[in-house]
C-alpha positions as CSV (number, residue, x, y, z in Angstrom):
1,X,27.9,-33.9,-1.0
2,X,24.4,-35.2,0.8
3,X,23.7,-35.2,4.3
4,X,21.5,-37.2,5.8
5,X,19.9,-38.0,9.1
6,X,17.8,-40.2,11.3
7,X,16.4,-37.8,14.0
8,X,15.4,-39.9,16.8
9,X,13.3,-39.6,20.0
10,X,16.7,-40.2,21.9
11,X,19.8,-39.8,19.5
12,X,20.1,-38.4,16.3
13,X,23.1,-39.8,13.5
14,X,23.8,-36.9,11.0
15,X,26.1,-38.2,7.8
16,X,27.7,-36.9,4.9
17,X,28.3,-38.9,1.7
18,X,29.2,-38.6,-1.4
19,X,26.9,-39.4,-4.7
20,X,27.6,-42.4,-6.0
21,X,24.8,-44.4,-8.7
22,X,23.3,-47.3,-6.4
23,X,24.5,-46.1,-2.6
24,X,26.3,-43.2,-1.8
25,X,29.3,-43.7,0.5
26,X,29.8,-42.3,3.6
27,X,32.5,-39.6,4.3
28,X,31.7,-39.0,7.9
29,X,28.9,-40.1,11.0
30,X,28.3,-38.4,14.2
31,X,25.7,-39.1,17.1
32,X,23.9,-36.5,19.1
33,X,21.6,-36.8,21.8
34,X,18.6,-35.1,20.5
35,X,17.4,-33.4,23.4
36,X,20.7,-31.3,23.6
37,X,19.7,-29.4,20.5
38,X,16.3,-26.5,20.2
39,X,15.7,-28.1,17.1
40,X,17.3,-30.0,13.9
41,X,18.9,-27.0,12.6
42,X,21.4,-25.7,15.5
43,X,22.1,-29.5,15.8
44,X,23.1,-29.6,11.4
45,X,25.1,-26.3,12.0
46,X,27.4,-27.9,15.1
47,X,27.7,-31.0,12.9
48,X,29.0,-29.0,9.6
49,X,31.2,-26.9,11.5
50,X,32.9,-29.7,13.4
51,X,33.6,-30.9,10.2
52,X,34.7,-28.0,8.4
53,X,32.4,-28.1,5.9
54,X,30.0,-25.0,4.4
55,X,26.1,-25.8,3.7
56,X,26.5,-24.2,0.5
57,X,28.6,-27.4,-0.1
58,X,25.2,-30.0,0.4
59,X,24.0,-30.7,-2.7
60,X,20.9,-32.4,-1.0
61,X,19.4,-33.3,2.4
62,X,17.0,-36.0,3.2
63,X,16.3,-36.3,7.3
64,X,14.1,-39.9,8.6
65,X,12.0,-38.6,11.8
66,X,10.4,-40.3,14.2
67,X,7.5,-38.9,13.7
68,X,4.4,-38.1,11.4
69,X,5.6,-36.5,8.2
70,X,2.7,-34.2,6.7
71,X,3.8,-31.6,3.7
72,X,7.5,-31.9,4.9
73,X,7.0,-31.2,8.1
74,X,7.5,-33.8,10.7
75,X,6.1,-33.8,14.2
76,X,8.0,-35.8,16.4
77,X,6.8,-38.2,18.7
78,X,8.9,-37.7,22.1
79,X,10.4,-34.2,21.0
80,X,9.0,-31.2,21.4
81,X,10.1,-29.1,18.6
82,X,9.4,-29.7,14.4
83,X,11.5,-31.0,11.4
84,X,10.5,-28.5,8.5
85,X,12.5,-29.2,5.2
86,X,11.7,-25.3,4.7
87,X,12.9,-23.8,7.6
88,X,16.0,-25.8,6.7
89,X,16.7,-24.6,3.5
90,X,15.6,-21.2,4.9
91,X,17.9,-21.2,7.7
92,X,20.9,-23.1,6.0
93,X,20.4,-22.2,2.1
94,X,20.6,-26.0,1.7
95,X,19.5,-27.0,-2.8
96,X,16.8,-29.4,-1.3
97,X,15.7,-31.1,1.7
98,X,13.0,-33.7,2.3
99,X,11.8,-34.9,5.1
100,X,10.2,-38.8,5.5
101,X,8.8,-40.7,8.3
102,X,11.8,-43.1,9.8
103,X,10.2,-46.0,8.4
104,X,9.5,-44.8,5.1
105,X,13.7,-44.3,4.6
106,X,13.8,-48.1,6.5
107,X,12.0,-49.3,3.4
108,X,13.9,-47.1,0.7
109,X,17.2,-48.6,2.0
110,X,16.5,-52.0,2.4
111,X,17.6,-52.8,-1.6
112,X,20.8,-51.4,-1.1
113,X,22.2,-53.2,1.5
114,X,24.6,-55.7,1.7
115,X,24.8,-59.6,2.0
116,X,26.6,-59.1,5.2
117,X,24.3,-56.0,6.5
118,X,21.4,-58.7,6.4
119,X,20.7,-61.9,8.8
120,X,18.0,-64.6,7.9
121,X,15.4,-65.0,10.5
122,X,13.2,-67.3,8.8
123,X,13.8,-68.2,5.0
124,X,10.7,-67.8,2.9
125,X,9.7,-68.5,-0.7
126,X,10.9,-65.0,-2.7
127,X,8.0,-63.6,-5.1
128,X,9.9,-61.2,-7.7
129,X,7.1,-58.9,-7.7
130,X,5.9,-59.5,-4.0
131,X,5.4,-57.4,-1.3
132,X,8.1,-56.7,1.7
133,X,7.9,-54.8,5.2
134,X,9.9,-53.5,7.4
135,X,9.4,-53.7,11.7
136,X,11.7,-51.7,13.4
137,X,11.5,-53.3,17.1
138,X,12.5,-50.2,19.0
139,X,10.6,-48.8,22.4
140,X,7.4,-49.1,19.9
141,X,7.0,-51.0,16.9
142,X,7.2,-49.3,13.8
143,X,6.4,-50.6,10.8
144,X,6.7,-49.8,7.0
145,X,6.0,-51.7,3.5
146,X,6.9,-51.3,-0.1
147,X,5.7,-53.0,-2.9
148,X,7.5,-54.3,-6.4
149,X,6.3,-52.7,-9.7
150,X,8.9,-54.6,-11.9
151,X,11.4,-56.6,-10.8
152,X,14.0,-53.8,-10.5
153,X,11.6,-50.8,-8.9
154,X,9.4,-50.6,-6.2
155,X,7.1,-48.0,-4.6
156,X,7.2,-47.3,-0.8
157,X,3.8,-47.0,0.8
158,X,4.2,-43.6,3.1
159,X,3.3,-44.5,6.2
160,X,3.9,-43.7,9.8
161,X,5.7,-46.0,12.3
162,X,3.0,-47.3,14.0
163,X,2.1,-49.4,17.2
164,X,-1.3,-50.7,17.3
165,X,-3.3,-51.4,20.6
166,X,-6.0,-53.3,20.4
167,X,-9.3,-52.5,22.6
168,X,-11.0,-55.5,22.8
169,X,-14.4,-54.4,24.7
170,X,-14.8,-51.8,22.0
171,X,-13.8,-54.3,19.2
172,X,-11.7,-51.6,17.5
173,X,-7.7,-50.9,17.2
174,X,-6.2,-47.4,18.2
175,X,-2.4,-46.8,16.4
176,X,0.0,-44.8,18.7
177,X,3.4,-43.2,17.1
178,X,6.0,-45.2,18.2
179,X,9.6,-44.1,18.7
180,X,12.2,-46.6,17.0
181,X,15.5,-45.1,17.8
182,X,17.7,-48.1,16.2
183,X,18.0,-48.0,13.0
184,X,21.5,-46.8,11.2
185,X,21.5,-43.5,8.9
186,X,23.2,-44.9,6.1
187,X,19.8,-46.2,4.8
188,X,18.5,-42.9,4.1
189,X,21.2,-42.5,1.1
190,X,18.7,-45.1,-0.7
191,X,15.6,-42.0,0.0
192,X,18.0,-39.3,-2.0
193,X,18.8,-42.0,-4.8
194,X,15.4,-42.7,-5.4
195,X,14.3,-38.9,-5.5
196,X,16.7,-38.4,-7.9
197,X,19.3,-36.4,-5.8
């Protein structure tokens, strides 16, 4: 079984699904409000115990933040406390955990999804080896890339969700973390597939 999460400035979705080769299906979603929890890990133990199920039973964990991601830890951008993949495994003897910036999963998932998961805003001219991004229009604007090796893999550029304000008199642009709070867990399952969990 794999859990994953998208740990929000506001609400956090935790899932469990089950393995399966090109998108793991989900057994079971719930919604927190972030704030209500010291940390990530009180709010993965409420979740797994409401649904009668053991930790030692995760194979894997992969958790999206909202937040700057630097050696698996993330540091959230409106929450005061840190998403540590170690202190996770430490504290809940999950296999593996990894941690990625929110966007960074937006961009992993975006292969996966369905015709009717998608809506055409403007129809473009598809390159087969062409770049894509991903804005997440939330409170901020995040943003996130990947780019196409072959036509049937791809390689996500890690970076933050980012808002940039531009300072005119000083001819120079400052990036703030921004907060998307939006976007649906099940598009983290595509972040376990492609470590190879």
């Amino acid at each position: 079984m794999l859990l994953a999460g998208d740990i929000g400035g506001t609400k956090t979705l935790l899932g469990l699904f089950t393995p399966k080769p090109d998108r793991p299906s989900a057994i079971d979603v719930g919604e927190f409000v972030t704030l209500d929890y010291q940390g990530l890990e009180p709010m993965i133990e409420a979740f797994l115990e409401s649904r009668d199920v053991e930790p030692r039973h995760i194979e894997a964990a992969c958790f999206g933040v909202a937040g700057a991601v630097t050696d698996q830890i993330a540091r959230m951008t409106n929450v005061p406390w840190l998403v540590d993949a170690t202190a996770i495994d430490e504290r809940l003897k999950f296999r593996r955990t990894h941690v990625l910036n929110d966007l960074e999963t937006l961009a992993y998932g975006v292969t996966v999804l369905e015709a009717d998961e998608l809506t055409m805003l403007q129809r473009g001219v598809p390159h087969a080896n062409g770049n894509a991004a991903v804005i997440a229009a939330g409170p901020g604007l995040g943003k996130g890339s990947f780019s196409m090796s072959t036509a049937d893999s791809f390689r996500v550029l890690r970076k933050e969700g980012m808002r940039t304000l531009r300072h005119e008199r000083r001819g120079r642009s400052t990036c703030c973390a921004s907060s998307p709070e939006s976007m649906a867990a099940s598009v983290m399952r595509r972040s376990c597939r492609a470590r190879g969990w």
